[in-house]
N, C-alpha and C positions, 0 to 999 in steps of 0.2 A: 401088662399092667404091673406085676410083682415088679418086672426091673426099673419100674418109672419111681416105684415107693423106693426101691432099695437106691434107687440117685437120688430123688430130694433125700430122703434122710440121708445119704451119706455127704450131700451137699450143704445141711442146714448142721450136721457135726463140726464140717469143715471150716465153719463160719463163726462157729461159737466155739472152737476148741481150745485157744492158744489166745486170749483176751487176756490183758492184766494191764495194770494201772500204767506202767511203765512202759510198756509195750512191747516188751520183750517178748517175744513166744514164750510160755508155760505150758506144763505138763498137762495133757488129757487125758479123761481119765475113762476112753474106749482106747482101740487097738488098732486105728486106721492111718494110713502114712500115704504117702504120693510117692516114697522112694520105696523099689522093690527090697527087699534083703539084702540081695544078689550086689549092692553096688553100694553095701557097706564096708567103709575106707581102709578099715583099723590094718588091714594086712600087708596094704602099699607103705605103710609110714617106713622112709629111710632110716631113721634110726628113733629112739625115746628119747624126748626130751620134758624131762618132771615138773610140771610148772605148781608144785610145794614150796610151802613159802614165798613165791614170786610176788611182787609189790606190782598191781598191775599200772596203776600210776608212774611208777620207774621202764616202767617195757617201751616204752617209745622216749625220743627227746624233743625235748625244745625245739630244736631243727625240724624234726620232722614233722612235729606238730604243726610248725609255721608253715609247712609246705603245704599243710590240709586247711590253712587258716582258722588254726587254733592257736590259744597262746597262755600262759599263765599255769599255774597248776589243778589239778582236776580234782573233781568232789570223788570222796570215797565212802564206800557203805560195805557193809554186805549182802549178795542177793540172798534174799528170803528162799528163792525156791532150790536153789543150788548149793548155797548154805559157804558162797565161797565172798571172795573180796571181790569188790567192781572197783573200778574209777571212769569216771565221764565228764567231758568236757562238753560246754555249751560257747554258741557265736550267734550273732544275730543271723536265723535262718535256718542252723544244723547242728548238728549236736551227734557227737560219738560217744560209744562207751566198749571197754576193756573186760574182759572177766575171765580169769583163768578159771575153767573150774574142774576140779580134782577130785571130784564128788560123783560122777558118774562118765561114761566114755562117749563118745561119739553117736554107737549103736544106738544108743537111748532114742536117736531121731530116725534114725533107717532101720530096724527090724521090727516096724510096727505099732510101737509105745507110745510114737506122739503123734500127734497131724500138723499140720500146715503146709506150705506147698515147699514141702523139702525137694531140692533139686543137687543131683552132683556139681562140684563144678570145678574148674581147673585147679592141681595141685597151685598151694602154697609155701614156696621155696621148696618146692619136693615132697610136701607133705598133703597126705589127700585131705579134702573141703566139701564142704557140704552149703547151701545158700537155705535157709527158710524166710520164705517171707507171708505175711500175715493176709488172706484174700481180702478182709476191710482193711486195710493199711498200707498199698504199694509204696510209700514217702519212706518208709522205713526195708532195710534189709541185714538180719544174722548172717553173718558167715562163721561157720562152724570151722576149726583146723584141729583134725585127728594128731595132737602130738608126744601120745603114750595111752599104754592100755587103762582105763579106768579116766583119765582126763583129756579136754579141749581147747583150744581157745576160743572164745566166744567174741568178739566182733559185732557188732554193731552201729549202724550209720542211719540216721533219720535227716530228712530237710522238710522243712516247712513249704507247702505247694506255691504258697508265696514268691518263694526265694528259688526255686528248679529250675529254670531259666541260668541262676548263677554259680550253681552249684555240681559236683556229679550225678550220676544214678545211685541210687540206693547200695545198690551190690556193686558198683565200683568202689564208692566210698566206703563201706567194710572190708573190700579186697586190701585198700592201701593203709590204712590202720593194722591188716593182717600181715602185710608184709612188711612193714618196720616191727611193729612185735616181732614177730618172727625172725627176722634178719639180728635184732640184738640177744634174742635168745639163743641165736648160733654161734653167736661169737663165744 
């Protein structure tokens, strides 16, 4: 009986923990995670790469953006809860967005801090990655790239259930957004 209380509650956290207008996962504010500790990234990263001062609207081009059928240049803000710069672009159907943020490291999502269905997932150009995606929002998927202590790149890819038929998966489409960032960051 106790382990059936301690699932739903830890099922009805999981559900409400990472909500926001945007849709971005955000911070929760219990201590439950889906990634062990154990297969927190920060120590594979091949080298640091500082992403201070990075324009995240400049980390990918034109070219590549055309390749994801984007085009034009991207809206910029800052995110409120990471305190860094975004930029995102919209197409009929899907919609990306950018966000260095330099404001907190990786762990923040694998040692417990946050929830949602944080999963490992293949390095990005060498650098370990992390996927969260939201259990009411599969259309949508973060990919996380560990690339320095204290900072990420954040990644993000949404499609309209509309349009899935014509588009990638969730976490494909934040994978290829992560690897043109990243590719012109190495240069």
């Amino acid at each position: 009986m106790r382990r059936s209380l301690l699932a739903i509650a830890a099922a009805l956290a999981l559900t409400t923990a990472c909500a926001a207008q945007d849709g971005t996962p955000k911070p929760a504010t219990t201590t439950a995670t889906s990634v062990p500790a154990s297969t927190a990234p920060s120590s594979a990263r091949p080298k640091e790469v500082l992403l201070d001062g990075e324009d995240p609207c400049q980390m990918v081009t034109a070219e590549q953006l055309a390749t994801m059928q984007f085009e034009g240049p991207g809206r910029t803000g800052t995110d409120s809860t990471y305190k860094s710069p975004y930029c995102s672009w919209t197409a009929t159907g899907q919609s990306i967005q950018l966000i260095p943020v330099t404001t907190e490291g990786i762990e923040e999502w694998t040692d417990g801090k946050r929830q949602g269905q944080s999963t490992e997932a293949d390095p990005v150009e060498g650098f370990p990655a992390i996927t969260v995606i939201l259990p009411d929002d599969l259309n949508q998927c973060d990919l996380f790239v560990d690339t320095a202590e204290g900072q990420y790149l954040s990644t993000t890819y949404s499609v309209s259930p509309s349009f899935k038929d014509r588009f990638p998966e969730p976490c494909d489409g934040a994978r290829k957004l992560a690897e043109a960032a990243m590719q012109n960051l190495l240069k």
